[in-house]
C-alpha positions in Angstrom: -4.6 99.4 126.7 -4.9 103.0 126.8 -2.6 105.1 124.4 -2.2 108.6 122.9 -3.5 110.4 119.6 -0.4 111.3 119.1 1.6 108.4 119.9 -0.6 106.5 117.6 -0.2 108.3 114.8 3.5 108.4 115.2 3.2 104.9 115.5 1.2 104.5 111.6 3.2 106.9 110.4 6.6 105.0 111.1 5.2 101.9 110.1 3.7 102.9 106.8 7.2 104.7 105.7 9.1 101.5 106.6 6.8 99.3 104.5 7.5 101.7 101.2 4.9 104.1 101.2 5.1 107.7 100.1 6.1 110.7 102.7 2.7 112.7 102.1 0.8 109.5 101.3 1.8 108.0 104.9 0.9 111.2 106.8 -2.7 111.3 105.4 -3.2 107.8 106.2 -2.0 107.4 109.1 -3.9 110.5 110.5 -7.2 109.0 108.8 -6.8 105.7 110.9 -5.6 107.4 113.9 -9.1 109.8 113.2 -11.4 106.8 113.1 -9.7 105.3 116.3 -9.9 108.3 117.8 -13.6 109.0 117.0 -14.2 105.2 118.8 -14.3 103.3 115.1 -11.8 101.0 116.1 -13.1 98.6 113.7 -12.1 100.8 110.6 -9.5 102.1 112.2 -6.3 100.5 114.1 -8.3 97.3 113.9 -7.8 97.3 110.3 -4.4 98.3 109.8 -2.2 95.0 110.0 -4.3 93.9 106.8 -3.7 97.4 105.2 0.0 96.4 105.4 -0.3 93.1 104.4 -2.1 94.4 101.4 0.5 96.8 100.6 3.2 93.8 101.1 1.3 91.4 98.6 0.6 94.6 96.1 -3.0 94.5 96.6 -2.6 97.9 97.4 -0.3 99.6 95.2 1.3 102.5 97.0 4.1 103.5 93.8 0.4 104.5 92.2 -0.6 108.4 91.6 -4.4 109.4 91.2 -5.3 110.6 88.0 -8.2 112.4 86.7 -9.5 111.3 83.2 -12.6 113.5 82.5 -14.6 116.1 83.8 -17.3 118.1 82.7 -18.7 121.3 84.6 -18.9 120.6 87.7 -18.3 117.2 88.2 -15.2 114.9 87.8 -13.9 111.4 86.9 -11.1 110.4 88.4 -9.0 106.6 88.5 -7.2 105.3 91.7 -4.8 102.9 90.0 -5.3 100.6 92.8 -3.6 103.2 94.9 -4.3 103.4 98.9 -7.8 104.2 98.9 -8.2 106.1 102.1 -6.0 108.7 100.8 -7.6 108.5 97.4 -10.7 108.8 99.0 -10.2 111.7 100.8 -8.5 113.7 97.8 -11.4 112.7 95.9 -13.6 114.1 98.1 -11.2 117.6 98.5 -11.9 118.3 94.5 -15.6 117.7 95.2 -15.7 120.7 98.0 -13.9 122.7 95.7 -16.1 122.1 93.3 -18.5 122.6 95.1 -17.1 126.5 96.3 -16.8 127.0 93.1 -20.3 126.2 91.5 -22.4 125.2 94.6 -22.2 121.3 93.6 -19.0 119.4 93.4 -20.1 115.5 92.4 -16.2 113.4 92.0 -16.0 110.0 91.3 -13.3 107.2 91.4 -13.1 103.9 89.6 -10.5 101.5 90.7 -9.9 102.3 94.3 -9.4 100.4 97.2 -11.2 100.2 100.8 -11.9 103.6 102.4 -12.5 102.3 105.7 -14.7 104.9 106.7 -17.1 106.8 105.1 -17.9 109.4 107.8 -14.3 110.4 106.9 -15.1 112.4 104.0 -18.6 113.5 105.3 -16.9 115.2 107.8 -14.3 116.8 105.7 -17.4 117.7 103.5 -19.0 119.3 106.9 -15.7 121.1 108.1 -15.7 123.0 105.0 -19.4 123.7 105.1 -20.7 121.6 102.6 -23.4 119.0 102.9 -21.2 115.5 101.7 -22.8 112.8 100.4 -20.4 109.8 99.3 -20.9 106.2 98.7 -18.7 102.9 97.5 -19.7 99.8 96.4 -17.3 96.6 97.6 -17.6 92.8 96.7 -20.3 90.5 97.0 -20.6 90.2 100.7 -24.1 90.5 101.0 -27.5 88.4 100.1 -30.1 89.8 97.7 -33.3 90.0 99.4 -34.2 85.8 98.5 -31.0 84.8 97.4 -29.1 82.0 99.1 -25.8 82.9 98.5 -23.9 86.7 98.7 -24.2 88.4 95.4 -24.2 92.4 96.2 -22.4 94.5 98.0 -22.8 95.8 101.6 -22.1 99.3 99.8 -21.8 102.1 102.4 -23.6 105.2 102.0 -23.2 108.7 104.2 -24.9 111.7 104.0 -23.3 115.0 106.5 -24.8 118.7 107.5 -22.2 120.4 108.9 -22.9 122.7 112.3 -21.5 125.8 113.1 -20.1 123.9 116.8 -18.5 121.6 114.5 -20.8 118.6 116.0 -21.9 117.6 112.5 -24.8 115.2 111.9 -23.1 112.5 110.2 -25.3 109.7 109.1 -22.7 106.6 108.3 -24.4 103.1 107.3 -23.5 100.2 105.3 -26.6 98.3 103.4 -26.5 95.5 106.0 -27.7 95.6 109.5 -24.3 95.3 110.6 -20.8 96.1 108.7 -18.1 93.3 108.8 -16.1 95.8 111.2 -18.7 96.0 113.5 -19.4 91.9 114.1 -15.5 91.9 114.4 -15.8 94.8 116.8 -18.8 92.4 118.9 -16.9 89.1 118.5 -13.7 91.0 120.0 -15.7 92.1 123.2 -17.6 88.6 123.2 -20.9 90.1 122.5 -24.3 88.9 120.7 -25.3 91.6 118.3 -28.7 93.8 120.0 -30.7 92.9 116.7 -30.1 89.9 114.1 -27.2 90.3 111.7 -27.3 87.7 109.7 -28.3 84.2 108.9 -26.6 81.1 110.3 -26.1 78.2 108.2 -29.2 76.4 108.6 -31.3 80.2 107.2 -32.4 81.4 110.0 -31.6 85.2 111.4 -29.1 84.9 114.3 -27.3 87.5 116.3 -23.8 85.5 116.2 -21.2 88.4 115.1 -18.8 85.2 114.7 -21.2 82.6 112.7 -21.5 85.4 110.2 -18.5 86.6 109.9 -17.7 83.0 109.4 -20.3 82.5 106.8 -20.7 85.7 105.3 -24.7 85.9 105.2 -25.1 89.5 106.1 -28.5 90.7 106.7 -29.4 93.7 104.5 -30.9 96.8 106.7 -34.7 97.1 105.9 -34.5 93.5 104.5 -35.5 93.7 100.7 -35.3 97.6 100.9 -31.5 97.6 102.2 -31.0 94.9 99.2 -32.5 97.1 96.3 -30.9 100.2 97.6 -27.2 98.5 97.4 -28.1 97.8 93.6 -28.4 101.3 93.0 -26.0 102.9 94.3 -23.5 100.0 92.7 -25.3 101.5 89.6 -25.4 105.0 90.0 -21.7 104.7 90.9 -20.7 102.3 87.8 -23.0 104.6 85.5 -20.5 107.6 86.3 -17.0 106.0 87.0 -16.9 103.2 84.5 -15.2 101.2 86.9 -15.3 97.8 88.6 -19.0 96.7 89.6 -19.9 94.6 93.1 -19.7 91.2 90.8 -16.2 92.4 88.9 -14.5 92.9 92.1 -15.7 89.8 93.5 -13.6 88.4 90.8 -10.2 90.4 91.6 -9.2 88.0 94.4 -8.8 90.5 96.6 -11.6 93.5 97.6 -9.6 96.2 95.5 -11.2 98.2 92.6 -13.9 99.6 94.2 -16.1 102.9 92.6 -16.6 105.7 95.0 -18.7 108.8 94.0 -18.3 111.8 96.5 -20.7 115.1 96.6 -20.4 118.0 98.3 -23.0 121.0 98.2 -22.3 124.6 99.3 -25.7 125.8 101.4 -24.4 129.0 101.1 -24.8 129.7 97.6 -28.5 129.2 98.1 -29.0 130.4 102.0 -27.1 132.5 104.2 -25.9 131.0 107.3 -28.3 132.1 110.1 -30.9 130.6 107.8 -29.4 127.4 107.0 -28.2 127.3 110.6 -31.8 127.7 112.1 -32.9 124.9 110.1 -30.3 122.6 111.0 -30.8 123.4 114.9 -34.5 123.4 114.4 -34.7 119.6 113.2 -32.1 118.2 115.5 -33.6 120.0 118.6 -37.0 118.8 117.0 -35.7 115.0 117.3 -33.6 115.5 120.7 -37.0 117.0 122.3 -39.0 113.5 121.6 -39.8 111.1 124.7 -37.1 108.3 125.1 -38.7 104.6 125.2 -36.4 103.9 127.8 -35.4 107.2 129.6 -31.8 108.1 127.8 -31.7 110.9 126.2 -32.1 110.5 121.8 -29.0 111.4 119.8 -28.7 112.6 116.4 -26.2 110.4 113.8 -22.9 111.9 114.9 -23.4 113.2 117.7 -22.1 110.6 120.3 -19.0 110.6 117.8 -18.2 114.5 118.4 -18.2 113.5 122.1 -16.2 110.4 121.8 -13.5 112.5 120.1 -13.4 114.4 122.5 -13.0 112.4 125.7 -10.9 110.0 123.7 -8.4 113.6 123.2 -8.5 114.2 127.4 -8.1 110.8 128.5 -6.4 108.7 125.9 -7.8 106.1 123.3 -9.0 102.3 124.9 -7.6 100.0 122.2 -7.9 96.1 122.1 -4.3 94.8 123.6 -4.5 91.7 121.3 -5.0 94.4 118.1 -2.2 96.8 119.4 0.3 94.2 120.1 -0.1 92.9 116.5 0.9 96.6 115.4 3.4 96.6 117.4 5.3 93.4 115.3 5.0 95.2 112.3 7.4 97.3 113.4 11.1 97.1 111.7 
């Protein structure tokens, strides 16, 4: 099915405010998902969004919640979610980090006791729009094997680092600690595709490309094998170490993945640089990369830069959703 930016948004929007959530709280939301559908995401975007309802429903989500700052120091800031939506946490989070960063040339924010932010690009790129490097993180439940270890016991903790460029196609590198986010093997299953490289192990230990058997089983494959599995420990500590909030193994013990510790960055280049000099760099390394021979012929991308094109067709000619996912949507309506 093919439908509208705008006509999904509207769509969220409506849905959210009938469900109980707060007028400005509902816009930002529903603008976020709308964003990552747009941008061709589906899987942290419209394909999430009958679970962000339910979760609102059954309180996991608790929209009556404000965000609350409770310490700062300098530049950076500590700040508590209450359990709150945490896209729009997220993304408020990461607002006080870029002015932060304006103000002193760093802006490092962290939340404790958040929920999901779908999408990390999201606030890498509202880093990037407003000229700022972002660099963000969040740790999530045990959904991921140690390097050795039989059963999930650290998080698939996503990590994103943005440059913003002057077109506005940023370089946005997005990835979770496994080979393959949960999203994305829902996103393969949906389409009845095998996974191009392993993404986990089926039930018998060995690496298998089945999206569904690991969804199923929830053996993720960390990316880099043992360096993918030490790399999630830190940033769960780094994170913890600043926020004080819920580590990987604590919120495996909510229930529910809610609680989460999010720590968001933003650096002004221009406090340092000016902007031909920071801008010649930037095209100088992605032109670098763009001008080396293709295994196979297609022409190399940088990390976001598919995403800047996607966004853009997806604008012209309307956004390709899954008719199974839209439909369900569609109930949720009053």
């Amino acid at each position: 099915m093919i439908v509208s930016y705008d006509e999904l948004k509207k769509l969220f929007m409506t849905i959210l405010l009938q469900h109980g959530m707060k007028k400005e709280d509902a816009s930002l939301l529903a603008r976020i998902i709308s964003d990552n559908t747009l941008d061709g995401v589906s899987s942290h975007g419209i394909n999430r969004f009958e679970r962000i309802v339910s979760n609102i429903d059954s309180g996991v989500i608790d929209i009556s919640s404000s965000l609350e700052k409770t310490g700062s120091a300098g530049c950076m800031e500590i700040w508590n979610g209450h359990f709150g939506p945490g896209p729009v946490n997220a993304y408020r989070v990461m607002e006080r980090a870029v002015d932060l960063a304006h103000e002193h040339g760093i802006g490092l924010a962290a939340i404790s006791h958040n929920n999901h932010w779908l999408r990390g690009a999201t606030y890498g790129l509202f880093a990037a729009d407003a000229g700022c490097i972002g660099i963000c993180w969040s740790n999530t439940k045990p959904n991921m094997l140690a390097w050795g270890a039989k059963e999930s016991s650290i998080g698939n903790n996503p990590f994103v680092i943005s440059v913003p460029q002057k077109d506005g196609a940023h370089f946005v590198f997005d990835s979770a600690m496994s080979q393959y986010s949960y999203g994305q093997l829902q996103a393969h299953r949906l389409r009845g595709e095998q996974t191009p490289f392993p993404c986990g192990f089926d039930d018998e230990g060995a690496l298998t490309c089945d999206p569904g058997t690991v969804e199923r089983n929830g053996r993720l494959l960390p990316m880099g094998y043992w360096k993918g599995s030490g790399l999630s420990v830190a940033l769960d500590l780094v994170a913890n170490v600043l926020a004080c909030g819920l580590t990987v193994s604590d919120v495996g013990k909510m229930g529910d993945e809610r609680g989460l510790t999010q720590v968001m960055i933003a650096i002004d280049p221009l406090k340092l640089n000016d902007s031909s000099t920071v801008e010649s760099y930037v095209d100088r390394i992605l032109s670098d990369l763009k001008a080396s021979v293709s295994i196979d012929g297609r022409p190399l991308r940088y990390p976001g830069e598919r995403l800047f094109k996607t966004r853009t067709d997806n604008r012209e000619n309307g956004i390709s959703v899954n008719d199974e996912i839209y439909s369900g949507v569609l109930n949720l309506l009053g």
